[in-house]
N, C-alpha and C positions, 0 to 999 in steps of 0.2 A: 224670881218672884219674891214679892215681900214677905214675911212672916205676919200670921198673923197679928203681933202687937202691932205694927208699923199700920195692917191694912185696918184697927179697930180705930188708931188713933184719927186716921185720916178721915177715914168714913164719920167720927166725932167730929173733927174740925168740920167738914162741909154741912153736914146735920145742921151745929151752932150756926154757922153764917145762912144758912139758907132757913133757921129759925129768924135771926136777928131781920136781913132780908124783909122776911113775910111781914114784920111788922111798920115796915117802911110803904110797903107794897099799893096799900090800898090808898096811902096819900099820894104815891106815883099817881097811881091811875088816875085817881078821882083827879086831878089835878090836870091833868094830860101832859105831863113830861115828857118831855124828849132825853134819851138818854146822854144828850150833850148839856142838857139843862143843868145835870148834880155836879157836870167837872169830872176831872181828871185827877187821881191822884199821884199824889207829889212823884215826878221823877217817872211817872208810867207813861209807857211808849203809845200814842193816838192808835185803837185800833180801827179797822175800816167799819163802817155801818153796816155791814153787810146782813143783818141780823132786827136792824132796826123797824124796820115793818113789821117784827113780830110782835111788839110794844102792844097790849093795851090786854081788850076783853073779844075773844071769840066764840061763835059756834061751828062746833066740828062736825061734820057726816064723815062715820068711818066706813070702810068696809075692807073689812078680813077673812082671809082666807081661813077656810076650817081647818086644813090639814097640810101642814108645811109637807115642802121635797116629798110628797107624794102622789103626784100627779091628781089631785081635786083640783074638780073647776069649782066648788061648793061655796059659796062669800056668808059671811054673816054684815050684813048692815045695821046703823048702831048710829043716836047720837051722844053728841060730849059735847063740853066746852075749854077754854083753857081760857087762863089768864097767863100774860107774860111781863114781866117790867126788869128793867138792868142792874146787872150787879158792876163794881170795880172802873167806876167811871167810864161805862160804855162797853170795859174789855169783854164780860161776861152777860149772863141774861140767865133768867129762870123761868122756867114756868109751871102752873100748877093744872094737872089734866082730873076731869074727870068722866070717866068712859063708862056709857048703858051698855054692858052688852047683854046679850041674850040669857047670859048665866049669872050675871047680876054685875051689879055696878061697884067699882072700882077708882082710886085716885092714882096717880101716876106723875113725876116731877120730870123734867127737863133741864138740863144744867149742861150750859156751852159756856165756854171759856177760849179764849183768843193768845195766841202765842208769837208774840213780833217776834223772836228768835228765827224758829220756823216757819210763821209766818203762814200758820194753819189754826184753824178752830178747832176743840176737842168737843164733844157729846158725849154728856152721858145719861143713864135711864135708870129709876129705879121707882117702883111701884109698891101700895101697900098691903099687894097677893106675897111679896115675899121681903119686906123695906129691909133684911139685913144682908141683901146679897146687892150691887150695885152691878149694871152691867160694863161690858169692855167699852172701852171709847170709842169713837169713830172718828175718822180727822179726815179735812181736807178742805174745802176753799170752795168759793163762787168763782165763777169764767160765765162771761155773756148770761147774766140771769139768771144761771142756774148752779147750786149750791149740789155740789157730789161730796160723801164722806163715807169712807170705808173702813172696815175692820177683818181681822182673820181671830174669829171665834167657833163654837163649838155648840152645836146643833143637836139634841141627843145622841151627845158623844159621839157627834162628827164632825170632823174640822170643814168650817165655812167660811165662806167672805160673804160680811154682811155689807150691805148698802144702803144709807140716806139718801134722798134725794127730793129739793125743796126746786119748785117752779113753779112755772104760772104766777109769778106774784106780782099784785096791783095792790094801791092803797085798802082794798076794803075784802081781797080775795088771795090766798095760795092753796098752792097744790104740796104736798109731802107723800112719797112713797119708800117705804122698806123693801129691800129684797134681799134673796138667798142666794148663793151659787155656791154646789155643793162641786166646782171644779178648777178653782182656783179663778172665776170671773170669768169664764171661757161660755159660760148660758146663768140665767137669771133668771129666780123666779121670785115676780112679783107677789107679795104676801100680804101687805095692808097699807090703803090706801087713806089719806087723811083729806081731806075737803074743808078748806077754814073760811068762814065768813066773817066779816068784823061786824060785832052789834051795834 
């Protein structure tokens, strides 16, 4: 694991460039840019679009489970919106969430990043209920339409594999679902469900 100086510096780096970012952001949008519109920079490997439908302005219908790994059927329904636009000529993408839920409302960022080496996407989440902790990544790739990304993280101090999972996507509609399995991916429990429409 890295020490903390290694993990304040880095969590600084990303902060700046996802400041710098935001003020690019809104002339992306307004403009309607394609994330192949800004280019590539110098020497960087063409990542796949896989990502690129995220691009623009949505509204989100959530719904989240009340009570993780504990067998609740209970949901809280909730709306949000997000904005998304590209970082790193294409490689990367941001976006800025913000969520009504029942206990009050909340901003939330998304940060994927694209890895020719391996040849996998990374995710990561961090919200501003706690902006100085970032969560663990999740990686892994599109096949036929649908985008799987996994992680082995820790649940109230239980180890899990978490789960992404992006389908249903058309120009103007996707689907995004979270889950848990607290048995190494051997059962799954669906935990919150994302609904995106494009304004």
């Amino acid at each position: 694991m890295p020490d903390d100086h290694i993990l304040h510096n880095r969590r600084s780096a990303l902060f700046t460039a996802l400041a710098v970012s935001g003020v690019a952001a809104a002339t992306i949008l307004d403009a309607h840019a394609s994330p192949l519109s800004l280019g590539s920079a110098a020497g960087a490997a063409e990542a796949p679009g896989d990502f690129d439908f995220l691009v623009g302005r949505w509204n989100v219908r959530h719904s989240k489970l009340r009570k993780r790994l504990a067998g609740s059927t209970d949901w809280d329904d909730f709306a949000g919106t997000c904005v998304n636009w590209p970082l790193l000529g294409g490689q990367g993408n941001v976006d800025d969430n913000l969520l009504h839920t029942p206990q009050g409302a909340y901003r939330g960022v998304g940060v994927r990043a694209f890895d020719p080496v391996a040849g996998a996407w990374s995710i990561w989440w961090l919200d501003s209920r706690d902006p100085g902790r970032m969560d663990v990544p999740v990686r892994g790739g599109f096949r036929d339409g649908v985008g799987t990304f996994v992680a082995d993280d820790l649940f109230e101090d239980r180890p899990i594999r978490m789960r992404f999972t992006w389908s249903k996507i058309t120009p103007t509609t996707a689907h995004w679902e979270q889950a848990f399995s607290p048995d190494g991916g051997a059962s799954w429990e669906v935990n919150w469900r994302m609904d995106f429409a494009r304004q």
